[in-house]
Structures are given as structure tokens and as C-alpha cells.
C-alpha positions as CSV (number, residue, x, y, z in Angstrom):
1,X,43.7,-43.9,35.4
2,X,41.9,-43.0,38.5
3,X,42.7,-39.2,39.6
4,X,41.5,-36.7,42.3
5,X,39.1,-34.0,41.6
6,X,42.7,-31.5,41.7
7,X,44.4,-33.3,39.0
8,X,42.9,-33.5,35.1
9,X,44.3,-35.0,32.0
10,X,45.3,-32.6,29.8
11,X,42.8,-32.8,26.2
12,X,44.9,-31.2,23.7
13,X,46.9,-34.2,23.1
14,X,46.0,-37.7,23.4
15,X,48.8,-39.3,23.1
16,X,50.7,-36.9,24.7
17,X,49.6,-37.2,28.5
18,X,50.3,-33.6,30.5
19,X,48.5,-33.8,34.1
20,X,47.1,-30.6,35.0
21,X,47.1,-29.5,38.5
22,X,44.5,-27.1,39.6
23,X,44.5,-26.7,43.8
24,X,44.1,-23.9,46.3
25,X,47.6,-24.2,47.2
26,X,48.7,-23.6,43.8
27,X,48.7,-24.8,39.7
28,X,51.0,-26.5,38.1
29,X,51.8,-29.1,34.9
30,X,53.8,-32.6,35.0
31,X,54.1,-33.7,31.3
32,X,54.5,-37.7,31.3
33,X,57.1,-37.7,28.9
34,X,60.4,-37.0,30.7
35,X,58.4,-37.2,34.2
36,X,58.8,-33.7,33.9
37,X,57.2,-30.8,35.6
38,X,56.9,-28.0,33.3
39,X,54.8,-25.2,35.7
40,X,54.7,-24.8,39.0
41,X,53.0,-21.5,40.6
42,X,52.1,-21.6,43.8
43,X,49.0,-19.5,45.2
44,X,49.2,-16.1,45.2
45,X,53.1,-16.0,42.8
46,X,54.6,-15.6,39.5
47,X,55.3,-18.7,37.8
48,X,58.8,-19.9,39.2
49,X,59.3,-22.9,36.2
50,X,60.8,-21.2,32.9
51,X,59.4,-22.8,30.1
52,X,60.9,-22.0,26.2
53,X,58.2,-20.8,24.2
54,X,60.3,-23.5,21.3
55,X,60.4,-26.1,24.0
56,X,59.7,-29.2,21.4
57,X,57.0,-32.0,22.9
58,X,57.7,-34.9,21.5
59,X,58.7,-38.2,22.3
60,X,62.5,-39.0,21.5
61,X,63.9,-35.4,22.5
62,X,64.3,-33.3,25.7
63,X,61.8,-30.7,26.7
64,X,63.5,-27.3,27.4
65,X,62.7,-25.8,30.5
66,X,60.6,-26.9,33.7
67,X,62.4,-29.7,36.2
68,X,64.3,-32.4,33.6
69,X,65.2,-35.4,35.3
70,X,69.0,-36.4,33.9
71,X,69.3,-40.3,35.0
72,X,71.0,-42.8,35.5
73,X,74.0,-40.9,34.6
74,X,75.0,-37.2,34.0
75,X,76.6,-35.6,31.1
76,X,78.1,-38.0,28.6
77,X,77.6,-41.6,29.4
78,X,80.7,-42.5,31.2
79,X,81.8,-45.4,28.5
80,X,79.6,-45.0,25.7
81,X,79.8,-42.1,23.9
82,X,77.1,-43.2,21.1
83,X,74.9,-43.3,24.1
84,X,72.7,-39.6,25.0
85,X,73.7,-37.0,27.0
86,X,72.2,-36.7,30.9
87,X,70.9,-40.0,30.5
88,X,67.8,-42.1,29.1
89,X,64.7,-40.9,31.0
90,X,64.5,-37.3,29.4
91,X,63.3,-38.4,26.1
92,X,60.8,-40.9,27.1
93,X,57.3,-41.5,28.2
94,X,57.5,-42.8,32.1
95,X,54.9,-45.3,34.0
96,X,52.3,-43.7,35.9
97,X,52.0,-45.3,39.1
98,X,49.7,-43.2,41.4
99,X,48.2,-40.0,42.4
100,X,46.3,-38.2,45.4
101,X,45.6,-35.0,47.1
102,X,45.2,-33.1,50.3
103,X,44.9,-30.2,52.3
104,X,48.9,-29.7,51.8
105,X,48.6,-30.5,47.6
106,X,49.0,-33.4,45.1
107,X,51.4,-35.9,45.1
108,X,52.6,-37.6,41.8
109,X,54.2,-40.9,41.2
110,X,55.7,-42.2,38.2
111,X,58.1,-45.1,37.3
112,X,60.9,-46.0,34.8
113,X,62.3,-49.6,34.5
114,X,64.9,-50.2,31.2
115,X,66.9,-53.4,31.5
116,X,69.0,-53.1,34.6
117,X,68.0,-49.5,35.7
118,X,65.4,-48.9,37.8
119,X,63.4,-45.7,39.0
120,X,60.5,-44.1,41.0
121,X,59.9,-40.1,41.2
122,X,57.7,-39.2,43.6
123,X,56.3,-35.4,43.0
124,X,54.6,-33.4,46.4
125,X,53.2,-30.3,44.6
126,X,51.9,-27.5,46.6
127,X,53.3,-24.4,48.5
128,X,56.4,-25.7,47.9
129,X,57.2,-28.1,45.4
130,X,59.6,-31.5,46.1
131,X,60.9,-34.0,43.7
132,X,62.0,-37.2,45.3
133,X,63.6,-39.5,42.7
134,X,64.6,-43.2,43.8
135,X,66.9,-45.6,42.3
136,X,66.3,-48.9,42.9
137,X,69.0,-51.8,42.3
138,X,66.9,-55.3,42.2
139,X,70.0,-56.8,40.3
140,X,72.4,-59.2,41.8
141,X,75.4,-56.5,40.9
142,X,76.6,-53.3,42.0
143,X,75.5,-50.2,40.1
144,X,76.9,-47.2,40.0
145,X,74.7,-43.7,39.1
146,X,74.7,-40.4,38.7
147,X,72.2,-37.3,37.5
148,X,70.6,-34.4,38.4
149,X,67.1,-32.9,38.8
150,X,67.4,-29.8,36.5
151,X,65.2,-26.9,37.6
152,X,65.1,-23.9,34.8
153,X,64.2,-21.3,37.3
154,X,62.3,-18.2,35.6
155,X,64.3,-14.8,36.6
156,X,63.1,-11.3,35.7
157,X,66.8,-10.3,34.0
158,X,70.0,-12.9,34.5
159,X,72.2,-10.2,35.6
160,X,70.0,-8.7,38.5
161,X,70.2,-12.4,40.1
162,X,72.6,-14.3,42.4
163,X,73.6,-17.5,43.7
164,X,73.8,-17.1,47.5
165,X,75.2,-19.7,50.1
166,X,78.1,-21.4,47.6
167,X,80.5,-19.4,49.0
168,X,83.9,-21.0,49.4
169,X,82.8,-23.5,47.6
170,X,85.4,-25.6,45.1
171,X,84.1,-25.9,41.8
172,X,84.8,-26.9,38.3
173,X,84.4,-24.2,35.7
174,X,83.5,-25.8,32.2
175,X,83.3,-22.9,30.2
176,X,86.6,-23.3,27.7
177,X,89.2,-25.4,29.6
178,X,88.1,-26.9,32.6
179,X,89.6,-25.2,35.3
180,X,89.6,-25.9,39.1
181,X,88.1,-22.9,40.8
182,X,87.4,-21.5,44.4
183,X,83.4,-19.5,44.5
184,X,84.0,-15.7,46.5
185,X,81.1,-14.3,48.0
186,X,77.2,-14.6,45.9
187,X,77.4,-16.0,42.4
188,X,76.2,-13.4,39.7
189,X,76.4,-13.4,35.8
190,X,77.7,-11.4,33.4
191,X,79.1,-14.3,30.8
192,X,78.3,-17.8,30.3
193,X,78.3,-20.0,33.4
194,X,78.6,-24.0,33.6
195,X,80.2,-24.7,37.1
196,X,80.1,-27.8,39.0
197,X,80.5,-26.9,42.6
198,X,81.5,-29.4,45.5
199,X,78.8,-28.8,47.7
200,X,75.6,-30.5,49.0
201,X,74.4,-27.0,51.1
202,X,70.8,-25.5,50.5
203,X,71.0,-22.2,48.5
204,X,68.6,-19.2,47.8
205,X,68.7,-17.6,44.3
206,X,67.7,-13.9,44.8
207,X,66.2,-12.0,42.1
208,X,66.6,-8.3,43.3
209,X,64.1,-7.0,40.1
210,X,61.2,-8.7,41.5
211,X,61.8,-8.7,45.1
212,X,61.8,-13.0,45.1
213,X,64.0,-15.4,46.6
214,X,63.5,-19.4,46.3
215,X,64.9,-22.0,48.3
216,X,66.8,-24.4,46.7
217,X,67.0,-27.4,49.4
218,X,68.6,-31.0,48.3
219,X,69.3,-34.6,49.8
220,X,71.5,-36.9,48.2
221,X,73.3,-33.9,46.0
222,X,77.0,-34.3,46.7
223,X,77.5,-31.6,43.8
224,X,75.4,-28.1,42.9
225,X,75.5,-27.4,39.4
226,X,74.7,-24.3,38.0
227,X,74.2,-23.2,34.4
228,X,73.3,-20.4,32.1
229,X,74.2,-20.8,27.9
230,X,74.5,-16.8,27.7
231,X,73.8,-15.2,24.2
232,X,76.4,-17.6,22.0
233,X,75.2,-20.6,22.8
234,X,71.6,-19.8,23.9
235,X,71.9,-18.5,19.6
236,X,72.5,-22.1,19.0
237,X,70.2,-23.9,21.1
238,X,67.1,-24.3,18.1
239,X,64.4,-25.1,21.4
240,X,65.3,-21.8,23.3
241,X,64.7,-17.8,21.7
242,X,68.3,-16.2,20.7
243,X,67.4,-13.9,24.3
244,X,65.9,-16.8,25.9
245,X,69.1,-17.2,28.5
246,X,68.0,-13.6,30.0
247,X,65.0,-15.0,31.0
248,X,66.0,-18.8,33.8
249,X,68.7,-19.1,35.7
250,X,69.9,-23.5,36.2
251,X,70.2,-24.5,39.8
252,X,70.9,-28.7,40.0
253,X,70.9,-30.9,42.6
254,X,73.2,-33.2,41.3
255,X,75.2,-36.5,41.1
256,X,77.9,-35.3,38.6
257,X,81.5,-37.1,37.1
258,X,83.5,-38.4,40.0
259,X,81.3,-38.1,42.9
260,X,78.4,-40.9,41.4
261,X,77.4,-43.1,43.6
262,X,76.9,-47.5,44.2
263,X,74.0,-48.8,45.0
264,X,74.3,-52.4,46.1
265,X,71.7,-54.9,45.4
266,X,68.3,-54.6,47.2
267,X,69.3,-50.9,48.0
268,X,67.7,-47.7,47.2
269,X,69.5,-44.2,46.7
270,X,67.5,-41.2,47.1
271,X,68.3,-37.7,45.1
272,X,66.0,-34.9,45.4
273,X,65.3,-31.2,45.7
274,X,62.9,-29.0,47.3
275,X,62.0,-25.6,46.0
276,X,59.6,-22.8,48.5
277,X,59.5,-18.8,47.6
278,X,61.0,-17.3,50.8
279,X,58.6,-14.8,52.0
């Protein structure tokens, strides 16, 4: 595996490949299982990636925390209930294809091919950090996809944060019955949220305890999901501490239910997201 002088193997695990990321314009980690980026902290900021100190690494379960990639479909399989959650790519150790460096960062490439499902992520890591994920149909048939790139975004307190830029937005609220909803004015938290908002716009989390704002800008995100467990459910969750929803706010760019997406053959859809701390 040929790497630039920025970009090392990690050593505490063989057979557990994590690609650490030492440059001037920041540091960061991309684990290969789940393609996933697990830190990211650009030169001269806090570390804007929450991570769960019981985030599990192993093969054949989800990491919790960092950027997930939830691919080729999102939520429960759309048929196939036996089949996981968000997709197959999560749980598994991708292909790596390629890496380099310049003044600007690193870029990462990986790869995922299982039976008729094919994908590339492409990761520019730097001042700002991009995740470019391309599905690529080389069947003779139509597929149809779905997903979302998952950032855990690390806040200093989940109720001194908001959501800016959905206003006006439709959206489906998950949380109990499904309900059809319209977004007034900044999102903020004081419950559980799971809402799946109709709405491909950039937006800016603003955390008013630390003085940050982030960026949040997508391509190829008909829907903006955003999520938060609260205390009931972030109890449950065995990879995440009983207080750990306090601590990230979930901002998707996302393919979800009714707005997935054909790909013919030969073609190529592109879903990403693009994340910079707004000065």
C-alpha cells in the first residue's frame, strides 16, 4: 500500500486498518472498516467528529460516531426486512483504492463492489472535509438507491445548538407516529428528534456555547435528515454513554424512503457532503 509521508497506518491493530492523517492543514482518522471517518480536526479547532467512547471496532457491526456511510439503501431494506438497517457497507471492511496529498490535504479513495451494487468514496480531508460517494450501475438493469452520509457532529451541550437554514421546510417527524410536519424558524432540541426534511439546501449548525458554526453543504441530498436519541433511547443504545446524546448533534445528507433515486446502466449518481467551520 503505497501512502504519502501525511498518511500512516495505524499499528495498534493489524487487522484492523485505521489510516491516520497527520497534515498542516489538519489531523484526522478514516477506519477502513465502514469507509468511515472517525476524526477530523482541522488546524488550529476542536475536534468537530463525535466519537462514543463505547463505539465497538469490529467487523460485522456499525461504528458509533464519526461520518457512517448508509448505502445502497436507507433505513430498513425496502423489501427485505431480514436484511440490515441503512444498508450493507457499514459493517464491512471496504477496498482501498488510492491515496495522495497536497498543499490543500489528503485525498482518500476506497471501493465497495457486492453482487450488483457498486461504489467509490472519494474523501478530500483538509480545512474542510468532503465526502464524495459514487454509485456506479455496470449492470444491464435499472437500480434504484438510496442512503445517507451520517456525520455525528460533536456539540458542547444539545440544547445550546440549532439547526439554521430548514426553515419552511416539510418534514417527516418519526418520533411516535409519523406525522407530516412544517420546520418554523432554527431547529433546537429539547426532546428526541428524528425528522426527515424535504430539502436539498446547505445549512449551518450553530453551537452558541463554543462560539462555532459548521457548514453543512450537499449535492445529490434530495432530503436533510436530522437526529438526536435524547436520554430514552441514547439509555438503550449499549455503544453510546446513558448522557452520550448531550454530547453530537446528526446532520445527513440523504437519499431517504420515497425520494431514492435510478441509476440506469453505465451511469453514475453522486451523493455527498461538505463540512468547513465558518470563521
Amino acid at each position: 500500500m503505497n501512502l504519502p509521508d501525511s498518511i500512516r497506518l495505524s499499528e495498534s491493530s493489524p487487522s484492523y486498518p485505521i489510516f491516520e492523517i497527520d497534515h498542516p492543514t489538519c489531523s484526522a482518522r478514516v477506519a477502513l472498516h465502514g469507509a468511515q471517518v472517525i476524526s477530523w480536526r482541522p488546524a488550529d479547532e476542536d475536534e468537530v467528529l463525535y466519537l462514543s467512547p463505547d463505539a465497538v471496532f469490529e467487523e460485522g457491526k456499525a461504528i458509533r460516531g464519526g461520518l457512517p456511510i448508509c448505502w445502497p439503501w436507507f433505513n430498513a431494506h425496502p423489501t427485505n426486512p431480514e436484511m440490515p438497517s441503512h444498508g450493507i457497507v457499514r459493517t464491512r471492511f471496504w477496498n482501498f483504492v488510492a491515496a495522495s496529498e497536497s498543499d490543500e490535504g489528503v485525498t482518500l479513495q476506497f471501493e465497495m463492489v457486492e453482487g450488483i451494487w457498486s461504489a467509490v468514496v472519494t474523501f478530500k480531508i483538509g480545512e474542510a472535509l468532503e465526502v464524495i460517494l459514487e454509485t456506479r450501475n455496470p449492470n444491464e438493469i435499472p437500480i434504484v438507491v438510496s442512503g445517507a452520509l451520517h456525520p455525528y457532529f460533536a456539540v458542547s451541550d444539545i440544547e445550546q445548538v440549532r439547526v439554521v437554514n430548514l426553515d419552511g421546510a416539510d418534514y417527516l417527524d418519526t418520533v411516535g407516529t409519523p406525522t407530516q410536519r412544517k420546520q418554523k424558524g432554527a431547529l433546537n432540541f429539547s426532546g428526541e428528534v428524528d425528522s426527515i426534511y424535504d430539502s436539498s439546501s446547505n445549512v449551518l449548525l450553530v453551537d452558541d456555547l463554543s462560539g462555532r458554526t459548521l457548514l453543512i453543504e450537499k449535492t445529490g441530498s434530495p432530503s436533510t435528515v436530522v437526529w438526536n436519541p435524547w436520554i430514552e433511547k441514547s439509555a438503550a443504545l449499549k455503544d453510546l454513554p446513558n448522557d452520550g446524546y448531550q454530547k453530537f448533534c446528526c446532520i445527513e445528507a440523504a437519499i431517504a424512503n420515497d425520494k431514492a433515486v435510478i441509476v440506469m446502466p453505465g451511469s453514475i449518481y453522486v451523493l455527498s457532503i461538505r463540512i468547513s467551520v465558518e470563521e
